[in-house]
C-alpha positions as CSV (number, residue, x, y, z in Angstrom):
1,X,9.1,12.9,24.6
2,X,7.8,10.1,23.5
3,X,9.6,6.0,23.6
4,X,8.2,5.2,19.9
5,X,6.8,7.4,16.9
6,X,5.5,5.2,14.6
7,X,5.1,6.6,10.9
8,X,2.3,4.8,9.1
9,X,-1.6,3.9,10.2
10,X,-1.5,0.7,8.1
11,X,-2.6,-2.6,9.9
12,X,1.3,-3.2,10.3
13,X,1.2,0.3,12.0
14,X,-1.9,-0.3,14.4
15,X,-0.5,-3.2,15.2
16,X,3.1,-2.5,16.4
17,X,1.4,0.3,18.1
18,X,-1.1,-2.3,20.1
19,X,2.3,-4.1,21.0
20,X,3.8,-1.1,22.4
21,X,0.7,-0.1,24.3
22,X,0.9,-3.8,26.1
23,X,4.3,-3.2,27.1
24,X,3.4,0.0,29.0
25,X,5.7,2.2,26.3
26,X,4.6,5.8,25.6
27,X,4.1,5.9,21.7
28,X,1.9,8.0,19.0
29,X,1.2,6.8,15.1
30,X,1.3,9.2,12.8
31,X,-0.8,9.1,9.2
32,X,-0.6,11.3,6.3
33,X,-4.6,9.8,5.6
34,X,-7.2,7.9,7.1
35,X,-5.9,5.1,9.1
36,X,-5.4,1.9,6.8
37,X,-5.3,4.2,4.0
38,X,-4.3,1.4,1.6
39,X,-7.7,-0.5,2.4
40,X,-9.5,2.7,2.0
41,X,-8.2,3.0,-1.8
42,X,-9.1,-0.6,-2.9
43,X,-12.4,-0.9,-5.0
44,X,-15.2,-0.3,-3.4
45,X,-17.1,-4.2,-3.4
46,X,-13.3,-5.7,-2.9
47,X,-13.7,-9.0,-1.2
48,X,-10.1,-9.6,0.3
49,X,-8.7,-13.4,-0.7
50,X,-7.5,-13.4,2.7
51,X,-9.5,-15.1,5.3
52,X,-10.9,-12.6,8.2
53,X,-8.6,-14.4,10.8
54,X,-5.4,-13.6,9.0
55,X,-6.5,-9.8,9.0
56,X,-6.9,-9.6,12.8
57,X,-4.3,-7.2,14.9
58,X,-3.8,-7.4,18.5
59,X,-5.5,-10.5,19.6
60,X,-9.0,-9.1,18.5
61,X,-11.1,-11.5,16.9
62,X,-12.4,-10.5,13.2
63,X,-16.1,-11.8,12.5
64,X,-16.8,-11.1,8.8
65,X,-19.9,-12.8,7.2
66,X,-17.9,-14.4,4.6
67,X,-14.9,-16.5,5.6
68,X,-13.5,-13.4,3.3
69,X,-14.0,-10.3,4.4
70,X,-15.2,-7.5,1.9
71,X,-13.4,-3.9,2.4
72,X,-16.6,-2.2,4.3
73,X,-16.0,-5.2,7.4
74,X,-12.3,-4.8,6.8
75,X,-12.2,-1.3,7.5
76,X,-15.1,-1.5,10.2
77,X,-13.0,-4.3,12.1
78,X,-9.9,-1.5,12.2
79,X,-12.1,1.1,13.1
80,X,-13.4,-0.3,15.9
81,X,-10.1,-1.9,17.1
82,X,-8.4,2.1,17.1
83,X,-11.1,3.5,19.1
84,X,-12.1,0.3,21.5
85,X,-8.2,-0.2,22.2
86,X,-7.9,4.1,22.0
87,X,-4.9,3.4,20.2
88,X,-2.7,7.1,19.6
89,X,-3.0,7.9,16.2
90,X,-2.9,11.6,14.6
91,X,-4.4,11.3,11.1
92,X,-4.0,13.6,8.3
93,X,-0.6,14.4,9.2
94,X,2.4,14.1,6.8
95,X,6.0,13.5,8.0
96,X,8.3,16.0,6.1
97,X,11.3,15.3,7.3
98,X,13.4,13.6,10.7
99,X,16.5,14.4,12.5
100,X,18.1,12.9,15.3
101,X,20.8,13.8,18.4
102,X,22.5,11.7,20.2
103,X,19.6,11.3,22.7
104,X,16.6,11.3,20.5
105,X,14.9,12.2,17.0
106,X,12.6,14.6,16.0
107,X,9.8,13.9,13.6
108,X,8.4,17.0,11.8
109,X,5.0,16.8,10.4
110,X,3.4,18.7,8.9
111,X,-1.0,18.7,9.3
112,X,-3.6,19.7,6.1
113,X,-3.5,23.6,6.9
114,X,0.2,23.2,6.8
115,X,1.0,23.8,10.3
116,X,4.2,22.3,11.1
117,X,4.1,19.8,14.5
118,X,7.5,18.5,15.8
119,X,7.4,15.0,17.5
120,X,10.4,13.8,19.8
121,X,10.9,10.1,20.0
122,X,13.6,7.9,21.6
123,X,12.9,5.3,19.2
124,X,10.9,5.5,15.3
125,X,9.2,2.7,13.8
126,X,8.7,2.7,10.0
127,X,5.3,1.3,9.0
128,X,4.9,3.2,5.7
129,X,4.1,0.1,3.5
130,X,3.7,0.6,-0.1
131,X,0.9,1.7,-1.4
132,X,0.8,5.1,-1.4
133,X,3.5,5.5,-3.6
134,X,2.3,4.1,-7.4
135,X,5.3,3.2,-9.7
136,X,4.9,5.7,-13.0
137,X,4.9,4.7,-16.4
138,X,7.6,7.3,-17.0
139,X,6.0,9.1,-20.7
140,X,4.5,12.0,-21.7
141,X,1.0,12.1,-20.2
142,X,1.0,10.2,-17.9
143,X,0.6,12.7,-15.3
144,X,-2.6,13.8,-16.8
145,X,-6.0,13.9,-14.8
146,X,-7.2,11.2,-16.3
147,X,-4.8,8.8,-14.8
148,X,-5.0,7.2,-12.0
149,X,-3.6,4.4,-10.1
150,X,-6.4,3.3,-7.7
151,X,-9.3,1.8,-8.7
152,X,-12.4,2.3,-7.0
153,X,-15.8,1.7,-9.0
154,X,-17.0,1.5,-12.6
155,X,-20.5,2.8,-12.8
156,X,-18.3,6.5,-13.7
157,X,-16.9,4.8,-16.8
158,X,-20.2,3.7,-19.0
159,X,-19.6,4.1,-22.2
160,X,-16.2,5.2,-22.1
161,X,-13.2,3.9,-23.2
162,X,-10.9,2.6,-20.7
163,X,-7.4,1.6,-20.6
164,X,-6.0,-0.8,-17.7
165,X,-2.1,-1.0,-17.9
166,X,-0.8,-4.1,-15.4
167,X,-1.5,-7.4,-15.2
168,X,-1.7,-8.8,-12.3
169,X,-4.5,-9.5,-9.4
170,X,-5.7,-5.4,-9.2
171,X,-5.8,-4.4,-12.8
172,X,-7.5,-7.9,-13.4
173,X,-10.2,-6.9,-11.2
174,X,-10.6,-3.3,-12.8
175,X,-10.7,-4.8,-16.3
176,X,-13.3,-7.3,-15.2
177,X,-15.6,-4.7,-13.4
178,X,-15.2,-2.2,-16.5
179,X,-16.5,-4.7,-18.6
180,X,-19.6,-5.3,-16.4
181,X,-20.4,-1.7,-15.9
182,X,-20.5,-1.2,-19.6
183,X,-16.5,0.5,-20.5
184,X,-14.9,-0.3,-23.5
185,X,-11.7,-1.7,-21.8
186,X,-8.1,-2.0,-23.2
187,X,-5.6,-4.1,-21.0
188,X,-2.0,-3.6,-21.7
189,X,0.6,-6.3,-20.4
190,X,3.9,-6.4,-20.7
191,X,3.5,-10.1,-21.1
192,X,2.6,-12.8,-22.8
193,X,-0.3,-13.6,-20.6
194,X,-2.5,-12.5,-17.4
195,X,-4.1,-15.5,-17.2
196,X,-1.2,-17.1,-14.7
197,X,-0.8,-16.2,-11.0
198,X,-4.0,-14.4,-10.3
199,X,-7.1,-15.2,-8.0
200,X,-8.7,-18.3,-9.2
201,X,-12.1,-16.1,-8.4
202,X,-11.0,-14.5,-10.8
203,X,-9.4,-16.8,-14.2
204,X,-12.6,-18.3,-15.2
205,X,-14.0,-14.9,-16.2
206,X,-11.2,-13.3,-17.9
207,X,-10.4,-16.3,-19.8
208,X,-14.2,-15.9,-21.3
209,X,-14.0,-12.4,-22.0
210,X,-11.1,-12.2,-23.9
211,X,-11.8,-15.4,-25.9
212,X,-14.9,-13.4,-27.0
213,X,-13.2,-10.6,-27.6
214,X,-14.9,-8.6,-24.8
215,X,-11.9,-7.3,-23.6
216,X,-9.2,-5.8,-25.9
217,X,-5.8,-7.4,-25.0
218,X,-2.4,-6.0,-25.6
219,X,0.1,-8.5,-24.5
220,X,3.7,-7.8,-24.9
221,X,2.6,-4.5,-24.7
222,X,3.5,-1.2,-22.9
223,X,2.5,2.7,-23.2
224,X,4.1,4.9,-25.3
225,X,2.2,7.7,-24.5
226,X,-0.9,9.2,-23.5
227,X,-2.8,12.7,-24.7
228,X,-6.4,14.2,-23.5
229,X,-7.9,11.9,-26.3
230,X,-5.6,8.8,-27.2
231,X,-3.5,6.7,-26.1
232,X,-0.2,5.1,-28.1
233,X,0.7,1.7,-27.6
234,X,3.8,-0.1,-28.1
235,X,2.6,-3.7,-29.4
236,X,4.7,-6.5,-31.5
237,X,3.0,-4.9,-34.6
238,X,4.4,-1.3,-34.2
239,X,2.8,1.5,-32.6
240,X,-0.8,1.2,-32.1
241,X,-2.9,4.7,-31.8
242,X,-6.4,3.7,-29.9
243,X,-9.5,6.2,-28.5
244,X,-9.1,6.9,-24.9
245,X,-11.0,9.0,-21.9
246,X,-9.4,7.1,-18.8
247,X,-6.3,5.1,-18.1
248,X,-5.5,2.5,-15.2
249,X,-2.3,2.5,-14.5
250,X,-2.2,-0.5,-11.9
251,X,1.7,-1.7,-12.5
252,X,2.2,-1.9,-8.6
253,X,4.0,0.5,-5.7
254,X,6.8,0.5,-3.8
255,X,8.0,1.9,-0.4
256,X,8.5,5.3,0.3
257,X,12.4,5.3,-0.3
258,X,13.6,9.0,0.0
259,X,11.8,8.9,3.4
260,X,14.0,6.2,4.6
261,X,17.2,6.9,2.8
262,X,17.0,10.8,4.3
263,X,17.6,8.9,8.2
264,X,20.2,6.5,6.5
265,X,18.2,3.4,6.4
266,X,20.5,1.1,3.4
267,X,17.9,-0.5,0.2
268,X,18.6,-3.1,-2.1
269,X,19.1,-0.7,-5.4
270,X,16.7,-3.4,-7.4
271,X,14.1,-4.7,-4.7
272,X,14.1,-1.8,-2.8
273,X,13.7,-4.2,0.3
274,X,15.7,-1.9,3.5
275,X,18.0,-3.4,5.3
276,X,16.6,-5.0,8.6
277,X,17.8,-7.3,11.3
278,X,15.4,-10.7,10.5
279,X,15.0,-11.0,14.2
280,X,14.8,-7.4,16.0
281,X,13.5,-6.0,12.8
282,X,15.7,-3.2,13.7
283,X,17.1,-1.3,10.5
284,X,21.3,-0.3,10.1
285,X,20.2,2.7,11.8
286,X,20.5,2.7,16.0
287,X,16.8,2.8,17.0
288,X,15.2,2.6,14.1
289,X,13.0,-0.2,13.2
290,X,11.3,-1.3,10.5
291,X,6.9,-2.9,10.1
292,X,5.0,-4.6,7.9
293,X,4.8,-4.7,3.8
294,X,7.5,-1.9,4.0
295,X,10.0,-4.4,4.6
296,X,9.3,-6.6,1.8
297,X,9.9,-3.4,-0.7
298,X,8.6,-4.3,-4.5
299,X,8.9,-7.7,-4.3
300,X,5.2,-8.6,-3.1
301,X,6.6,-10.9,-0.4
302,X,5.2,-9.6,2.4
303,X,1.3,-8.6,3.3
304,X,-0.6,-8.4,6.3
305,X,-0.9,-11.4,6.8
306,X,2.8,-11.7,7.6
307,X,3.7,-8.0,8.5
308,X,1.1,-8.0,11.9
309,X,3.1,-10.4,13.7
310,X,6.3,-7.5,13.5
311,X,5.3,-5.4,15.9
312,X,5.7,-8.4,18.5
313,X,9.1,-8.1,17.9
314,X,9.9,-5.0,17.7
315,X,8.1,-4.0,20.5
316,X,10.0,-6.8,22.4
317,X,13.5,-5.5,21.5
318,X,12.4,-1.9,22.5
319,X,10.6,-2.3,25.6
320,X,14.2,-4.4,27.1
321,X,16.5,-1.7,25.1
322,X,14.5,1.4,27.4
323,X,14.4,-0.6,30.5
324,X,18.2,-1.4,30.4
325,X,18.6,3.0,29.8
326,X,16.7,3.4,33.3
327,X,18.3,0.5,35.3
């Protein structure tokens, strides 16, 4: 029996679990992936807008040799702060489903050769975040090989043509590093523009390459669908049939809702955000609580910046909740 399971090896996720580990409370993470899994899927020479200091979890300071830390430091810094702190965390383990008692709940998970491993918890912190789950373009194709919705590299894509779908911060980045590795990129937006709200690293080069016609832009734009060897493209003009051998689709996540609605945790129908108390961080389920980016659902509100500081909380409200049970 353990006081907390924690779903989710996120930084959110390592950090409510250093919280609990202060407080003395018995606890294990559990993560369907490698611990920070999202980090792990962001391009490969990513350097992070956020300073290295707003990244840190648990009090442990974060040297990078930038002020911003690229994702080989990032995930180093986590590394190092699981095993140093020997925070509990079972990796490669997917939660299938949860039920609960009176007393307690029981996570089931299930590990990579399918063996099925119970977990028994008074208490169960969601620290899923959101990036695990893409949002689909919902038509025909799109569930074809060649689409993905992480972006790692583009040395794989010379000479190929490339579609990016999204326009915002990650599909600008893909676009731009396509282009330099020698793709013949496509972006399609659904609006007017991509050249408002994203990295200022990141505006002077788009705006050049799609003044010269480097990049071709769809604005306005969405996919109508996708086959082995084209893709169709819903533009102002009509439908627009253009060569393709690899689509981007990088239109953004959102939390894992059929997780949390199977335990009776309430969402927000549009922004997906769960019901939580602002203070306890404690969901409209008894003993369930509620980390990091999950809590900010699709609305891009919340990032590690802002969800490391939960676990404090929540860690707070649990450690006086168990120690009223034994008085």
């Amino acid at each position: 029996m353990y006081d907390v399971v924690i779903i989710g090896g996120g930084p959110c996720g390592l950090s409510t679990g250093l919280a609990l580990q202060e407080k003395g409370l018995n606890y294990v993470i559990i993560e369907k992936e490698a611990i920070v899994n999202s980090i792990v899927n962001c391009p490969l020479h990513m350097t992070f807008y956020s300073t290295s200091d707003r990244l840190e979890i648990g009090n442990i300071p974060f040297v990078s040799q930038d002020v911003r830390p690229n994702r080989t430091e990032l995930l180093k810094y986590y590394r190092l702060v699981t095993e140093r702190q020997k925070i509990n965390i079972k990796c490669y383990q997917k939660v299938i489903s949860i039920s609960k008692d009176a007393e307690s709940f029981t996570v089931h998970a299930e590990d990579r050769n399918g063996n099925s491993i119970p977990y028994e918890a008074k208490t169960i912190v969601f620290a899923t975040g959101i990036f695990d789950t893409p949002r689909q373009l919902g038509v025909d194709g799109d569930n074809l090989s060649k689409v993905s919705h992480y972006y790692k590299e583009g040395h794989l894509y010379y000479d190929q043509h490339v579609t990016i779908v999204g326009g915002k911060n990650s599909a600008i980045e893909a676009a731009i590093d396509l282009y330099h590795n020698g793709a013949h990129v496509t972006l399609v937006h659904r609006g007017e523009t991509v050249l408002e709200g994203i990295k200022p690293s990141l505006l002077l080069d788009m705006r050049n390459l799609l003044k010269n016609g480097r990049i071709n832009f769809y604005p306005n734009s969405s996919i109508a669908s996708i086959d082995e060897s084209n893709i169709r493209i819903m533009s102002p003009e009509g439908i627009v049939t253009l060569e393709n051998d690899y689509v981007f689709s990088l239109i953004g996540y959102q939390p894992n809702i059929s997780l949390l609605q199977s335990i009776g945790i309430q969402t927000d129908s549009s922004s997906l955000v769960p019901y939580f108390n602002p203070e306890s961080y404690e969901s409209n389920v008894n003993n369930v609580f509620l980390s990091g980016v999950v809590t900010g659902g699709v609305t891009n509100r919340v990032y590690i910046e802002d969800g490391r500081f939960h676990g404090e909380k929540i860690a707070n409200e649990i450690a006086q909740r168990l120690s009223l049970v034994t008085k």
